[in-house]
Structures are given as C-alpha cells and as structure tokens.
ZAPAPA-766750 format. One line per 3 residues: number of its first residue (from 1); their letters; for each residue x, y, z of C-alpha. Coordinates in Angstrom, 2 decimals. Layout:
REM residues N
NUM = A = X:Y:Z ~ ...
END
This chain:
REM residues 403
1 = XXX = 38.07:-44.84:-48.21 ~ 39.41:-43.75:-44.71 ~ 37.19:-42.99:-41.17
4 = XXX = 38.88:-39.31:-41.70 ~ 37.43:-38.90:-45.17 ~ 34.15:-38.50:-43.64
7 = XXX = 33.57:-35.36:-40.98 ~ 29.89:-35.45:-39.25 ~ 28.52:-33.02:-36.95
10 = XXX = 25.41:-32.90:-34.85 ~ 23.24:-29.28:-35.89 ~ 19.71:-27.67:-34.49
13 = XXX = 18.54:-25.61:-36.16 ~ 15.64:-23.16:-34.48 ~ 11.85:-23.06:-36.27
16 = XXX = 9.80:-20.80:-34.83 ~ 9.00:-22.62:-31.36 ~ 10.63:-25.57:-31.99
19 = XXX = 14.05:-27.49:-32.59 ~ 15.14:-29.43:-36.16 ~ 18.36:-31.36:-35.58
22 = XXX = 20.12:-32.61:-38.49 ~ 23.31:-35.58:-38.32 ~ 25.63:-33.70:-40.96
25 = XXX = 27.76:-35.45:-43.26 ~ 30.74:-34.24:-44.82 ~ 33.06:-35.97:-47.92
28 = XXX = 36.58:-34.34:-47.03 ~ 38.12:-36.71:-49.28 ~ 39.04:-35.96:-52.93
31 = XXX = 37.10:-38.95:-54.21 ~ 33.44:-39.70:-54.56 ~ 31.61:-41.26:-51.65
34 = XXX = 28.95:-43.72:-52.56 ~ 27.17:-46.91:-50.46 ~ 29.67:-48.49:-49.95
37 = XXX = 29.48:-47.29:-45.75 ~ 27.94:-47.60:-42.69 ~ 28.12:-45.17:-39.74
40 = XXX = 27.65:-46.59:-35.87 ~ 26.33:-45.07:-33.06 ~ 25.79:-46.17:-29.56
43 = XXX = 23.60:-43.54:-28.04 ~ 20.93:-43.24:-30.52 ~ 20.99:-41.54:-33.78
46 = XXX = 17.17:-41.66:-35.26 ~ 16.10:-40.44:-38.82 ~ 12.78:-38.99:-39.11
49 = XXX = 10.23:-41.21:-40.91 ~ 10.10:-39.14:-43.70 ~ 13.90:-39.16:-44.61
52 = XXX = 14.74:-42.11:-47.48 ~ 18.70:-41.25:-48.40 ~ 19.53:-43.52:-45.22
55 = XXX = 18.14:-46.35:-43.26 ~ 18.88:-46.97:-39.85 ~ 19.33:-50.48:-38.08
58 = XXX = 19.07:-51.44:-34.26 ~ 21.50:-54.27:-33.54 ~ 21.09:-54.09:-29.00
61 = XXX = 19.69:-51.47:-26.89 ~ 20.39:-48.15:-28.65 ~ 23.41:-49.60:-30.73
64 = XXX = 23.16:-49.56:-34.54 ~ 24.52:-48.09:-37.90 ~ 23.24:-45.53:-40.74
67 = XXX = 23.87:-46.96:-44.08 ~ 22.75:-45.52:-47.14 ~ 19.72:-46.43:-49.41
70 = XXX = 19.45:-46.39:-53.42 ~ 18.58:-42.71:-52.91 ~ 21.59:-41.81:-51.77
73 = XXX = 23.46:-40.02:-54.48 ~ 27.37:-40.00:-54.20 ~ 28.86:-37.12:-52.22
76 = XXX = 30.59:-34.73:-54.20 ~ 34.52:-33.73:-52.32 ~ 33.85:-30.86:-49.99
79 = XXX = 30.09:-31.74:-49.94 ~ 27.86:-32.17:-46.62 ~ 24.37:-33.46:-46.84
82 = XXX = 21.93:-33.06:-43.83 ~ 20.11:-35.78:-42.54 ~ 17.02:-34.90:-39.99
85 = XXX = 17.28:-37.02:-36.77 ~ 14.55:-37.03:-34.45 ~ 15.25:-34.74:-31.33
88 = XXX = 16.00:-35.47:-28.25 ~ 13.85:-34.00:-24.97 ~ 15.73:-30.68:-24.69
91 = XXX = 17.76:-28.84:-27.50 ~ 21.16:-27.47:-26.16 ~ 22.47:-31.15:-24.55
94 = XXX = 26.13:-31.74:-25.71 ~ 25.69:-35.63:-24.92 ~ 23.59:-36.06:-27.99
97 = XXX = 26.65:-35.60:-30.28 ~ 28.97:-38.13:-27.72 ~ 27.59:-40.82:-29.93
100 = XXX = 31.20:-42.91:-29.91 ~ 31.00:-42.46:-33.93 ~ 32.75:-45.44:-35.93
103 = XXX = 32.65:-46.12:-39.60 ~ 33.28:-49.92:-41.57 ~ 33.37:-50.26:-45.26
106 = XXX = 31.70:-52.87:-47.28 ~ 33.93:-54.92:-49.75 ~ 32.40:-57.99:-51.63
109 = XXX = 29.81:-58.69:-48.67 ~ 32.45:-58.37:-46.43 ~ 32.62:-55.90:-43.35
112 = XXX = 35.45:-54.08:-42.75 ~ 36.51:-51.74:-39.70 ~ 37.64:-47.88:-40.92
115 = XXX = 37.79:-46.27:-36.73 ~ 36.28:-43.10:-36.24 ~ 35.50:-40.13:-38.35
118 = XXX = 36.24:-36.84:-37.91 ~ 33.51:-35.19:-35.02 ~ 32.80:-31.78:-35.53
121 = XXX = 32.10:-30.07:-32.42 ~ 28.15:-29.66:-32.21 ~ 26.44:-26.26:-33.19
124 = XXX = 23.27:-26.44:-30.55 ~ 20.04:-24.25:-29.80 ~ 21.03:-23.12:-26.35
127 = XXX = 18.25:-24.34:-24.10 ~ 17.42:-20.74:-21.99 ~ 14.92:-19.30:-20.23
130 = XXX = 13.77:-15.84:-19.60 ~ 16.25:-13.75:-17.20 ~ 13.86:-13.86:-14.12
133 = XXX = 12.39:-17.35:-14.79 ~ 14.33:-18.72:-11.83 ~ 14.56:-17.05:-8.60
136 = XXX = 17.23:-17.90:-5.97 ~ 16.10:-18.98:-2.70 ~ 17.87:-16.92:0.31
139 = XXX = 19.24:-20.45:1.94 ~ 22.51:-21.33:3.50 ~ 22.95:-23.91:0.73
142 = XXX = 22.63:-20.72:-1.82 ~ 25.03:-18.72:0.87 ~ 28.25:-21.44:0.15
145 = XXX = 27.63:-21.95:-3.86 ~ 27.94:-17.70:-3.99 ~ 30.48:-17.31:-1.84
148 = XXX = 33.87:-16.24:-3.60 ~ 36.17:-18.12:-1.42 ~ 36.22:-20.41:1.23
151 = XXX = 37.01:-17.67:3.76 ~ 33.85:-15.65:3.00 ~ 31.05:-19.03:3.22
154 = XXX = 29.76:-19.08:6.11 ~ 30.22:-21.99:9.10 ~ 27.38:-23.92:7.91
157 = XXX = 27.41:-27.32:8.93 ~ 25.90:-29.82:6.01 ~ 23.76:-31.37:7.17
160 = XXX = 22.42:-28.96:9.31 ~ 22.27:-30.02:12.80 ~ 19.44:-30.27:15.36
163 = XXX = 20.42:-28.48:17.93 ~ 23.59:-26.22:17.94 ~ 24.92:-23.28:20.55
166 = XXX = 27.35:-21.14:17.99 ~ 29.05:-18.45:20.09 ~ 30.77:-15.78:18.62
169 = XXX = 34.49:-17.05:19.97 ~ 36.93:-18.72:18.24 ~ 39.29:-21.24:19.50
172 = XXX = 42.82:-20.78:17.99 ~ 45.28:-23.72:18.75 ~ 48.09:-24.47:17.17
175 = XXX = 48.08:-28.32:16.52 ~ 45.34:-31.07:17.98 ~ 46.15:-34.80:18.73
178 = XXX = 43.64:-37.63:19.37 ~ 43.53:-38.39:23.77 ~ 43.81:-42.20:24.15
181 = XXX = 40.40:-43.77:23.04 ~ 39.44:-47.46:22.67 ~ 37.81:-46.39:19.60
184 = XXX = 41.00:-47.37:17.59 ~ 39.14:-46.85:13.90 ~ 37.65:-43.66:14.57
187 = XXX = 41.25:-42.31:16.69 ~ 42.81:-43.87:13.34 ~ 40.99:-42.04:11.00
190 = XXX = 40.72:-38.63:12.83 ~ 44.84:-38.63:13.18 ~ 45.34:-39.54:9.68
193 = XXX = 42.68:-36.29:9.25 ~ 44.61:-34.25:11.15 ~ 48.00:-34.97:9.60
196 = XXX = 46.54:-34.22:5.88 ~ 45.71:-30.86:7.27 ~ 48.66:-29.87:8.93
199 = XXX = 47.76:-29.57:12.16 ~ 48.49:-32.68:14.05 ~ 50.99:-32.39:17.01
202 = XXX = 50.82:-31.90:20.77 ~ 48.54:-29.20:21.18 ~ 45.01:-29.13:21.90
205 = XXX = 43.57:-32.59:22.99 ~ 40.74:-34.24:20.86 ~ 38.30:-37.01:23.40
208 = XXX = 36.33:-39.43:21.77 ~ 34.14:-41.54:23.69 ~ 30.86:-43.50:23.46
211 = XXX = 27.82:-43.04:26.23 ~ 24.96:-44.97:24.88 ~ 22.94:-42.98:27.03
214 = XXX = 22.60:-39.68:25.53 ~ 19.54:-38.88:24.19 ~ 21.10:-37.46:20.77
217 = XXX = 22.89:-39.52:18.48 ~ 26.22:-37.75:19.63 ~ 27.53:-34.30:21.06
220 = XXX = 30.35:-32.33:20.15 ~ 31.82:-29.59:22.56 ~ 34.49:-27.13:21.57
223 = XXX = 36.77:-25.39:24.67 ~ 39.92:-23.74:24.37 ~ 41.46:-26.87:26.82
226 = XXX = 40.12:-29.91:24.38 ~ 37.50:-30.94:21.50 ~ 34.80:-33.43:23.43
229 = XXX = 33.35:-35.64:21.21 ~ 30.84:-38.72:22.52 ~ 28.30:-40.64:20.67
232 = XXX = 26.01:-43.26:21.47 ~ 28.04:-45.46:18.91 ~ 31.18:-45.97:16.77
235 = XXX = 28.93:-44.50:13.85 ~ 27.77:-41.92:15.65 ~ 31.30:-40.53:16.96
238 = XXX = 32.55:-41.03:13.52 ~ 29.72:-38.33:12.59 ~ 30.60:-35.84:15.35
241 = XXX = 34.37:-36.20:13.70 ~ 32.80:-35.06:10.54 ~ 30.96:-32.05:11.93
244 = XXX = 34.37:-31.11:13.45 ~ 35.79:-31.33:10.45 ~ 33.58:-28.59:8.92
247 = XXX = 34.05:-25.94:11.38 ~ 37.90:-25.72:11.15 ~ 39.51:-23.12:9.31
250 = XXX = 43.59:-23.47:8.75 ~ 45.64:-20.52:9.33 ~ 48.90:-19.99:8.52
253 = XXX = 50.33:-21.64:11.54 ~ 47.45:-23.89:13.05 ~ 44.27:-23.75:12.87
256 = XXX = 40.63:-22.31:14.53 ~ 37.31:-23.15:14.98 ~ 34.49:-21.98:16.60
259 = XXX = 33.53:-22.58:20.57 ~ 30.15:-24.14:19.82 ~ 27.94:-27.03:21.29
262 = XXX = 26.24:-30.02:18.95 ~ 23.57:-31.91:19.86 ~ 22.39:-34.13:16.96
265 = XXX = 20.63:-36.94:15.16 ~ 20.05:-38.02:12.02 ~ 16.38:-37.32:10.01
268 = XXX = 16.50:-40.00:8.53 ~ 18.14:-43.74:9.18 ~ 19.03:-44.48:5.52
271 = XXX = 21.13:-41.90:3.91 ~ 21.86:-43.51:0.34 ~ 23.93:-42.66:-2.91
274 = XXX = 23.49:-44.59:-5.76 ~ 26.67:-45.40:-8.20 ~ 25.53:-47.33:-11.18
277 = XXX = 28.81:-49.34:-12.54 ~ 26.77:-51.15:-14.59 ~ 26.50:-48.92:-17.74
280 = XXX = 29.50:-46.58:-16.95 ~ 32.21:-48.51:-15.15 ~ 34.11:-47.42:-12.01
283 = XXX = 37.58:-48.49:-10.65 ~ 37.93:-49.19:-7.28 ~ 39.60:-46.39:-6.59
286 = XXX = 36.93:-43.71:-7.90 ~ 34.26:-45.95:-6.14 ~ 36.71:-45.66:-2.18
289 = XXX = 37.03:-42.07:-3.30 ~ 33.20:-41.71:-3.46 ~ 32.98:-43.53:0.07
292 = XXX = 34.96:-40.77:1.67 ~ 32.78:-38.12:0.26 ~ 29.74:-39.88:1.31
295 = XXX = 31.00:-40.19:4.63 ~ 32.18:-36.64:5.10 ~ 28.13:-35.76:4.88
298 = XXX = 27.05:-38.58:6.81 ~ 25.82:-41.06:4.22 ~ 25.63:-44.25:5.36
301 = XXX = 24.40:-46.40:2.49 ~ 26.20:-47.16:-0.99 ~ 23.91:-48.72:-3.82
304 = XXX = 26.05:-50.25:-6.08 ~ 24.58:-51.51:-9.40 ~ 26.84:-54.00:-10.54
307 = XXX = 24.42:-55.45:-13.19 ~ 22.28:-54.46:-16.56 ~ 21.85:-54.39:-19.57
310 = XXX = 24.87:-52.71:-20.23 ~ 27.19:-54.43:-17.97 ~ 28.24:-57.39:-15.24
313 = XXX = 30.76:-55.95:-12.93 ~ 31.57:-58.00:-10.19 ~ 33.76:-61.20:-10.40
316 = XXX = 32.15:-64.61:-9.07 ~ 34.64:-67.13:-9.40 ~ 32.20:-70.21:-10.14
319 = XXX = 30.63:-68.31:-12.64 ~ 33.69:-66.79:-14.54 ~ 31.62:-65.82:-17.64
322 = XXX = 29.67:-63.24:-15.78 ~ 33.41:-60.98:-16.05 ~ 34.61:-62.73:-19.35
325 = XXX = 31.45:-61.86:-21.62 ~ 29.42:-59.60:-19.50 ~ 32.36:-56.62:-18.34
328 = XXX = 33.50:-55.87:-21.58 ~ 31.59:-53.89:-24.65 ~ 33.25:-53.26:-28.13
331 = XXX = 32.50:-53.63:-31.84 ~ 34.96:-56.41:-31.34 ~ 32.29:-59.06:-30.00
334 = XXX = 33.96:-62.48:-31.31 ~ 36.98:-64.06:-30.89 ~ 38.51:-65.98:-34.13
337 = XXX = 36.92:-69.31:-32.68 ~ 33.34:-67.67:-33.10 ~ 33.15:-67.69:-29.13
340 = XXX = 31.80:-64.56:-27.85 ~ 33.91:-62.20:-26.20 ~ 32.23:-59.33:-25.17
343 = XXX = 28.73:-57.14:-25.55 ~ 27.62:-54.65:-28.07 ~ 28.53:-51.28:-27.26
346 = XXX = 26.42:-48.36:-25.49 ~ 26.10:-45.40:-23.96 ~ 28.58:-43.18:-26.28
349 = XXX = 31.06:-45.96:-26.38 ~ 33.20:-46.32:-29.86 ~ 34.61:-49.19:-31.72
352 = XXX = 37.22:-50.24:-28.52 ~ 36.98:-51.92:-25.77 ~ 35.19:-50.64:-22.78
355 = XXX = 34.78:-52.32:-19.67 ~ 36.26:-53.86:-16.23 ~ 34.89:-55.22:-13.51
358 = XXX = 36.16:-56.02:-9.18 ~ 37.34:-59.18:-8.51 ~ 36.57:-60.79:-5.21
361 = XXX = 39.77:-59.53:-3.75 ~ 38.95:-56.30:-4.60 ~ 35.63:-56.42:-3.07
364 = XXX = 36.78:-57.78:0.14 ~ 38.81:-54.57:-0.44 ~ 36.03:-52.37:-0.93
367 = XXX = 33.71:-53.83:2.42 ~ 36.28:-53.03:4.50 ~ 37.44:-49.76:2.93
370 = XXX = 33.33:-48.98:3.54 ~ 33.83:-49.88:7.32 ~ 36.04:-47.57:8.46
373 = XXX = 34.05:-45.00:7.15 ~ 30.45:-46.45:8.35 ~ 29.06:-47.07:4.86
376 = XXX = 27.31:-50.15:4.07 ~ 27.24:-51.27:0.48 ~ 24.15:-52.98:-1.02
379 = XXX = 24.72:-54.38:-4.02 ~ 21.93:-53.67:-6.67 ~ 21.13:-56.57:-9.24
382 = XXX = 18.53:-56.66:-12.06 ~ 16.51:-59.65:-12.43 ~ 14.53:-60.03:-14.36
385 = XXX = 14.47:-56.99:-16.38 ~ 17.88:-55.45:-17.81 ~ 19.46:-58.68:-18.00
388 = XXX = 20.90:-58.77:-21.00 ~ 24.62:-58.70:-19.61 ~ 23.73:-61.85:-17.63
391 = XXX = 22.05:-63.73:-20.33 ~ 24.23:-63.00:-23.07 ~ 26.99:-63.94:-20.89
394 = XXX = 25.75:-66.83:-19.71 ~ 24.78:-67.94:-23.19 ~ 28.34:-69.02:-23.81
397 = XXX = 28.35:-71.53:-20.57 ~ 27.40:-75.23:-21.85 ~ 26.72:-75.90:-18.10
400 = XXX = 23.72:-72.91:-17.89 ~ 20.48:-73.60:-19.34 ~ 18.34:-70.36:-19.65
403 = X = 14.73:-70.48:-19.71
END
C-alpha cells in the first residue's frame, strides 16, 4: 500500500436548511484496502457519534488519526465510501479540507510512515446570503476599495485627520530632498522614501522640525516653495511623514500633491496589531515587513505572541530547549535516542517539519528595526494556560522541575 493509493476529499452536501459534510475515501489502487491504515489530521476531522466503520483518536490539541473498526469492510478498487464528520460553524470554508492529510501503515504492530494521499479539491455548500442582505455604507473607506485604479480613489488620508484645510491646488514639483534636520532617523527614512519613489533630487525642499509646543500632535503644510513638517516629537514628525506620503501622486516626471494644511492627533494612544507566531510561524523578514505597514497607518504597538500551545518562538540562550523542542512540530517527534525532538503537529500541518523560531541576534534585530519606525513590540506569553510548548519542552531538561 502507497499514500497515493488512497484519494480523500472533503464534501457538504445541502439538507433542506442545513449542511451534512462527509470525509470521502477513495481506493485508487488495484488491490483491496482493508485495516491495515490510519489517516492523520491536524485540524480536526470528527465522525458523528453514530458512524461505527471508523474510530477516531486525539493524540494533542486537535491532532489525531482515523483508523478503521471491525466494520469496516475492504474497499473495493475504484470504490469511495463516505464517512459523516461533524460540521464546522459555517459550510463553504476551504480551511476545513487544509487538514495536512498523512497516512502510516500497520505491519506486525509496527507503525510505518506512507506521506500524504491524494487531496481532492473540496466540493462545498457556498455559504450566501440573499442579494440585498448587506448594504454598503457610503464611506470614504467604501470610496478606495471601489475605486478602479489608484488615480480615481480619492485623497483620503487613513486615518482620517482632525483637522485638515484641502484646497483645490495642486503642487507639481519635480523632485523633493530632505532640508538639514537634527532629526537624523526620520531625515533617514523620508530620503530613503523618496528615492524608492523616484522623486528624490534637488527640487522642492522637505523641513522637519520638532516644537513641543503645538497644541496638535504635529502639522503638516504644503506650499509650492517647501513641505513644512513639525511635531511635538520624533514620533509625531515621523506621522506627519506618513500623511505626506499619502497625498502624493507620481507623474511621469515628478510628482504632485495637494496644497493642504494638517493639524492632528491621535484618538487613541495605543494603536496595536497583533501577529501570533506562536501557531503559524513568521520569519523575520515577514514580521519587519509588517512593521512598515503598521507604521505607514500610524500603529504604534506590535503584540507579538511568541508562545502556546502550538509553539515557542523566541531563542533564550540559558534555556536552549525552549527553541530545540518547543519551535518545531512534525510527525517526526523522537530522535533515535528516544529524546524528544519536536511537538505534535497542528493547525493544517502534515507529516514534515514545521517550525523556526528568532534568535537573540535576530531580536536585537527586530527592536531596532521597530525604532526607526516608532513601533514598540510587546511580547505576548501564555502562562499558565496554552503552555503546552513550554512544558513539553521543558520536560526534556533534567535541570527543570515542573509542578
């Protein structure tokens, strides 16, 4: 028996007002399939209570296997049988079939490791609604998803700002450079802006300054001599960059923006995004990249989860089993010593290895990456609940007692 000789595809099937789904299985071998099987999943494949040709078995979380019963009769070549699964909250959701499917094959007692069948793309009860069920509300947010290019949206600044004097001018220069500043991070950044978008060169001037006195958080005036920008703050200049930022459109040669006045502050003082590594890991890269987008809308706080159930992703040096155990997932769990190696799998994973984690360096890394752009990460750990990652982990270290 091979993982290919068995097919299986998620199905719903549509009863009156509700939703069956059914885990079908398929023999596309030329030879019998008996008992002989089991079938993981690591998302969370449920038979109804009533259904007897398979039992199901939890080993962590929602990771287990389907094997089948005495009433299972062989599967004839070219045969599917459909097993009922309990349904998930709304019919139509493609994730329930991402189960990370894997097969093994029983020999003498023994376990052995087939791979993956084949996945049939799911056939799904599209989850609708009646034609005027929703109605669009007539906002600016509404205005930029409809629009058919970036030409047409109009110069909405997100977030909208407090106060804001839009004439119906527009400034058209030919390059902008950064006036001598002491605010070396923010001058940095803007110039490094300016030169992805073409338009840096000796042109129109750009000031940034900082006047803690102003009773908004900063101001940003636009004049066909030079782009004032002050703020009470290094955060808050950064800010009045990112407004800027919004309003220009590139031309052909150069680029123009409106002649408008900003006055603003924030709503609120925490402006947070929440990236959970945790379960579904993130390289650094994807998590600097999500920095920049934050900042470009003025968030200013980054929850990381680095811990659950699921996952330990940050290195601590003194406690090297945290990364060694805890970052990695697979069916592989045990090195040939018997010492454990890494955590049951989850979350759609499959039979490999799934996993990393940021070492210190790259954390230092990461901080300072988050400066420049006036994020702040906080670091989100789970204790006591969701701790299987750390106590599994752990578990291995002679020198940790858990209680």
């Amino acid at each position: 028996m091979n993982a290919s000789d068995l097919a299986v595809q998620i199905i719903e099937q549509q009863e009156g007002d509700s939703v069956i789904t059914f885990l079908q299985i398929t023999n596309r071998s030329s030879d019998l399939i008996g008992r002989q099987w089991r079938l993981y999943f690591s998302l969370g494949v449920s038979p109804v209570a009533a259904e007897n040709r398979v039992r199901q078995t939890i080993l962590d979380g929602r990771y287990g296997f389907l094997e089948p019963t005495a009433q299972w009769q062989a599967l004839e070549p070219g045969a599917s049988i459909n097993i009922q699964i309990n349904n998930w909250l709304f019919s139509g959701m493609q994730l329930v079939a991402r189960q990370g499917f894997h097969v093994t094959r029983l020999i003498d007692g023994s376990e052995h490791l087939l791979g993956a069948p084949v996945l049939l793309e799911p056939d799904l009860v599209p989850l609708t609604r009646p034609r005027n069920t929703w109605v669009r509300a007539d906002t600016p947010q509404q205005d930029q998803h409809l629009a058919t290019s970036l030409e047409s949206a109009p110069d909405e600044i997100i977030p909208a700002t407090r106060e804001q004097i839009l004439s119906s001018d527009e400034i058209n220069v030919t390059s902008l450079y950064v006036a001598d500043t002491s605010l070396n991070s923010e001058a940095t950044y803007l110039r490094k802006l300016l030169l992805q978008m073409g338009v840096f060169g000796e042109g129109t001037p750009i000031y940034l300054s900082i006047e803690p006195s102003i009773e908004s958080s900063y101001q940003l005036d636009t004049a066909t001599d030079g782009i004032n920008i002050v703020g009470q703050d290094e955060s808050a200049v950064f800010y009045g960059i990112q407004t800027f930022r919004q309003l220009i459109r590139l031309q052909e040669v150069g680029c123009t923006f409106p002649r408008v006045q900003v006055a603003d502050t924030p709503d609120f003082e925490h402006r947070a995004f929440f990236l959970d590594i945790a379960r579904h890991f993130q390289p650094l890269d994807q998590i600097k990249k999500t920095i920049e987008v934050m900042s470009t809308y003025k968030m200013n706080r980054l929850q990381l989860g680095i811990s659950n159930d699921e996952g330990w992703r940050l290195e601590i040096q003194s406690v090297p089993e945290l990364t060694i155990v805890g970052a990695r997932r697979s069916y592989h769990r045990y090195k040939p010593d018997g010492t454990l190696r890494a955590l049951y799998p989850a979350w759609g994973d499959d039979h490999q290895d799934y996993g990393g984690f940021i070492s210190r360096n790259e954390f230092v890394d990461l901080l300072r990456h988050a400066k420049k752009h006036h994020v702040e990460v906080i670091l989100e750990f789970n204790l006591p609940g969701h701790a299987n990652a750390i106590i599994q982990s752990l578990g291995q270290a002679e020198q940790w007692q858990l209680t």
